[in-house]
C-alpha positions in Angstrom: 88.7 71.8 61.1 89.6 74.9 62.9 92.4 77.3 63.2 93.2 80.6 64.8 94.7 83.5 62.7 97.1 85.7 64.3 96.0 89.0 65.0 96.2 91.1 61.7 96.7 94.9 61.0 93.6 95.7 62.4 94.4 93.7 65.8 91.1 91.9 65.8 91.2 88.1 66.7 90.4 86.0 64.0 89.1 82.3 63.8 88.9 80.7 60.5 87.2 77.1 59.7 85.0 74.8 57.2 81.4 74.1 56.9 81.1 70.8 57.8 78.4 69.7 55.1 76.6 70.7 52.0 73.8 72.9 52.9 74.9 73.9 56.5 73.7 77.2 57.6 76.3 79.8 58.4 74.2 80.6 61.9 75.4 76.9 62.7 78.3 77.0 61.8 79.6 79.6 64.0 77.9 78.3 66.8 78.9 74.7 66.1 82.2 75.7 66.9 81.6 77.3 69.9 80.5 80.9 69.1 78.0 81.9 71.7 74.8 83.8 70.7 76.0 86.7 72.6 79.5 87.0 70.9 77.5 86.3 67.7 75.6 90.0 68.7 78.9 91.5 69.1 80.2 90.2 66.0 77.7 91.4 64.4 76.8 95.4 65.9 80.2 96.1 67.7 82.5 96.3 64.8 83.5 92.5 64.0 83.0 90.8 60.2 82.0 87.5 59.5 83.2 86.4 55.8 82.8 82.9 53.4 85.7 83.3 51.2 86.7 86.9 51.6 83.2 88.1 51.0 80.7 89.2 53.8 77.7 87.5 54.3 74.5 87.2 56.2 74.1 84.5 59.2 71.3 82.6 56.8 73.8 82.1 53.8 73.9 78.2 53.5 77.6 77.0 52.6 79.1 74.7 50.9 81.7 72.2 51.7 84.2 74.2 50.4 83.4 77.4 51.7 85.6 78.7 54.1 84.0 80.7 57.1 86.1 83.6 59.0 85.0 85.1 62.1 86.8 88.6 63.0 85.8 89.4 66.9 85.4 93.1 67.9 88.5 94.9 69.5 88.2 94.2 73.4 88.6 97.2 75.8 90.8 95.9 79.4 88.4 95.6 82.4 87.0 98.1 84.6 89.4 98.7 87.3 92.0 96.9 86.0 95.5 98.7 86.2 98.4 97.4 83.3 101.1 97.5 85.6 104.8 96.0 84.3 106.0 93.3 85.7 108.4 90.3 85.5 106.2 87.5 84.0 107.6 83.9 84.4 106.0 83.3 81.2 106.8 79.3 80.3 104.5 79.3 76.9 102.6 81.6 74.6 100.9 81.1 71.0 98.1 83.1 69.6 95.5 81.7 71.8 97.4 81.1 75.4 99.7 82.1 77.7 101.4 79.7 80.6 102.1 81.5 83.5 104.6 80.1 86.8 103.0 82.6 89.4 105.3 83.0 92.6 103.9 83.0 96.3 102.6 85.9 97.5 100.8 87.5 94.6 96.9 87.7 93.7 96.0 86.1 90.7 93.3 88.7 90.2 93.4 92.7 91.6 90.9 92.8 94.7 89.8 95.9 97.3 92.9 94.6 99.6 95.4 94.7 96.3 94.4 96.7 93.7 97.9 96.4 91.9 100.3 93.9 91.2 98.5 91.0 90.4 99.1 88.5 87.7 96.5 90.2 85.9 97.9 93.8 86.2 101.0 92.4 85.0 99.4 90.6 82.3 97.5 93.6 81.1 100.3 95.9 80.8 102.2 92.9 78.9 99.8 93.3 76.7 99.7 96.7 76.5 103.1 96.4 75.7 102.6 93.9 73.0 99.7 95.4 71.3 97.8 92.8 72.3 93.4 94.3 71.8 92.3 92.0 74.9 91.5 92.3 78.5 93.0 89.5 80.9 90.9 86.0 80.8 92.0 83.9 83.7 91.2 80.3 83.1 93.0 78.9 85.8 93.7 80.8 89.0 95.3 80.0 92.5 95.3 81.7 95.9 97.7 84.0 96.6 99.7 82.4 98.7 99.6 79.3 96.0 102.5 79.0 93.5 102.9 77.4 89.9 101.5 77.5 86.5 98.5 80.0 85.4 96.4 79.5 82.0 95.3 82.9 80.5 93.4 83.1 77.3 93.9 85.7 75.1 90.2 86.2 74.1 87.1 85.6 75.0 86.1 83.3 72.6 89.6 81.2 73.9 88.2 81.8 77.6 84.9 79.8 76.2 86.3 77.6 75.0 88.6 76.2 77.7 86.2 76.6 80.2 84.7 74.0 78.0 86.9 71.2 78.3 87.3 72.0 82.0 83.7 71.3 82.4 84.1 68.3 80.3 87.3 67.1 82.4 89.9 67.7 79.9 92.1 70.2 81.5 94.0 68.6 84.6 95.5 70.0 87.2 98.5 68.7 89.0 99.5 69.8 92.7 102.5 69.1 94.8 102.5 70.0 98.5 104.4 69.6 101.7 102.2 68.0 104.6 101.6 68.1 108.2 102.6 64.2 109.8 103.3 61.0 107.6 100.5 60.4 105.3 99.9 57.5 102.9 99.0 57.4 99.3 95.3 57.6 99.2 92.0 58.7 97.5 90.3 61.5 99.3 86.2 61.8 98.5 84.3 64.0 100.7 82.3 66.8 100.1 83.2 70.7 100.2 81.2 73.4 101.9 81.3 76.6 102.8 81.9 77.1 106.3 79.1 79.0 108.1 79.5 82.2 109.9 83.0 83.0 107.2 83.0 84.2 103.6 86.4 82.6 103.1 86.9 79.2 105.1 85.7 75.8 103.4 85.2 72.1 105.3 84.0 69.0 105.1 80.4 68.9 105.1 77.2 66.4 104.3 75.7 69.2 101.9 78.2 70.2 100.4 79.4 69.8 97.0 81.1 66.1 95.9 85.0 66.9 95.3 87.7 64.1 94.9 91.3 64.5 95.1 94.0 61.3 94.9 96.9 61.8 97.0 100.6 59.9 95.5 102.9 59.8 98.7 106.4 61.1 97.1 108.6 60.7 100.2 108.7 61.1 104.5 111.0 63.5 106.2 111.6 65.1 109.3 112.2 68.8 110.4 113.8 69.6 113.9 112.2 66.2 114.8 108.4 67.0 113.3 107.7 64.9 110.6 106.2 65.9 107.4 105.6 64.1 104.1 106.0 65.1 100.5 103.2 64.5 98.2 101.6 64.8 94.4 97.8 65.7 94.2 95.5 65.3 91.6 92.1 67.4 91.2 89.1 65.6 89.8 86.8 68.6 90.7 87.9 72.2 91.4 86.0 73.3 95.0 87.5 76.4 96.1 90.2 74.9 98.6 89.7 71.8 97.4 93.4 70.3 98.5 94.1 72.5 101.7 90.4 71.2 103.0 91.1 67.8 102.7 94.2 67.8 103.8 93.2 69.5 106.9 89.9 66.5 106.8 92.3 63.6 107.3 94.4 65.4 109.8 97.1 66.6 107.3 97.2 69.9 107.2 99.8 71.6 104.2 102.7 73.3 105.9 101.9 76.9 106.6 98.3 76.7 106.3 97.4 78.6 109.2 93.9 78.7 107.9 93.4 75.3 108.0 95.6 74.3 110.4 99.1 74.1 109.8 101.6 75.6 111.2 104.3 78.4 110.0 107.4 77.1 111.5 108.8 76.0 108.0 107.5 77.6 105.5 105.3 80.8 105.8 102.7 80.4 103.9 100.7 76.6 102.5 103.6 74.5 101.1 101.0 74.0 97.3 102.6 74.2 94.2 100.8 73.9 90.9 103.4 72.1 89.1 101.5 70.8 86.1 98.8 72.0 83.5 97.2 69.5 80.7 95.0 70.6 77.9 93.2 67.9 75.9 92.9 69.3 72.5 91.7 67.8 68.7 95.6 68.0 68.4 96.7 66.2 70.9 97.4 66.7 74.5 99.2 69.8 76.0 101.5 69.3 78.9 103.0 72.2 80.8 105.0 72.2 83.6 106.9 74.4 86.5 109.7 73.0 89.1 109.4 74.5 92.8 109.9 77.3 94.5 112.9 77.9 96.4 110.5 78.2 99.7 109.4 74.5 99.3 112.5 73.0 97.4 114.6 74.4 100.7 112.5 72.2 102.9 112.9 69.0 101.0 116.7 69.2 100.8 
């Protein structure tokens, strides 16, 4: 069993837990639950603790079964170059561990050269700031720019290890909805994801690429000044960097406003791609969180 501690006096994050049989080594018992060797160095030399019962000891102690292991991390300094900025967070949950973001269109997830300030994570650094929070930004889930809807940022590292974890192992699902180009039909959409040569930026359907597989749900068909469109839920089974907008664009499709891939801006002005849906498969139970549309794509629909 494990559990996460608040943060106490001394702000540093704190994971408690049980050996999990007689004899067990302390050194695998941290990293049995998911303590890497290099946060175990930090732990260790960069002003962490790691107790059995209230009482330091070394990483060879063998424990008993009812020895109770806490692990206090190191204070964490915010990132190079990263600005706290205040900002007005759409925040839809928080615990000690995580914090559920509804990002509107038009902002970076992350600070880059072109927009150094007011990103979700300079927003999210100076909410922390403001809540005394002793952690740099850890973005576990991020979207374009120009891509609304829900945001997962863990509040530590150790969190950030751990969920990219499960998303490696398929247990955190992402769940799009988007405004299309055209009448399209329910589907499955398998093709594999390149990057496109000669650009940095632009992905496509390609015979090296990477395998990516995205199921298209058909929600309804509508009309625009004549031009018909169709409103649809996606489904990620891998996360290729433009996974929807490229196949989209692959079966002729393209997402509203997608200029980079082919759509066009007469509706909406910028891709019509909401993340409305997060899902975290824990030992608890499963997660759901969720975020209704903007008022960009919710006006097109109507």
């Amino acid at each position: 069993m494990i559990r996460l501690l608040p943060m106490n006096k001394d702000r540093r994050f704190t994971v408690t837990f049980s050996a999990q049989y007689e004899g067990q080594l302390l050194r695998e018992a941290i990293g049995a639950f998911g303590i890497s060797k290099r946060a175990l160095t930090d732990i260790k030399f960069a002003g962490g603790e790691i107790l059995v019962n209230g009482r330091e000891q070394n990483v060879r102690y063998a424990l008993r079964k009812t020895d109770e292991v806490t692990v206090k991390f190191p204070l964490e300094q915010v990132s190079d170059g990263l600005i706290p900025q205040r900002g007005p967070l759409d925040i839809l949950y928080e615990d000690e561990q995580i914090i559920i973001v509804n990002k509107p269109p038009y902002q970076s997830t992350i600070p880059s050269r072109e927009h150094p300030e007011g990103s979700l994570a300079n927003w999210i650094a100076g909410y922390f700031q403001q809540q005394d929070v002793a952690s740099t930004v850890h973005i576990v889930t991020r979207l374009d720019r120009d891509t609304s809807g829900l945001v997962c940022i863990a509040k530590h590292r150790h969190i950030h290890h751990m969920l990219s974890t499960l998303q490696q192992k398929g247990k955190i699902h992402r769940q799009y909805e988007a405004i299309a180009h055209g009448f399209v039909e329910s589907q499955a959409i398998i093709r594999p994801i390149g990057r496109k040569e000669g650009s940095i930026i632009e992905r496509e359907v390609r015979a090296d690429g990477q395998f990516a597989h995205t199921d298209l749900t058909l929600v309804s068909q509508f009309t625009i000044n004549g031009e018909p469109y169709s409103h649809i839920v996606l489904d990620l089974h891998t996360g290729r960097t433009h996974q929807i907008r490229v196949h989209m664009a692959s079966i002729g499709h393209p997402l509203a406003g997608d200029e980079l891939y082919g759509g066009r801006r007469d509706a909406i002005k910028r891709q019509a791609l909401h993340c409305r849906q997060i899902e975290i498969e824990q030992q608890s139970g499963l997660a759901i969180y969720s975020a209704g549309l903007p008022q960009d794509m919710a006006r097109l629909l109507k």
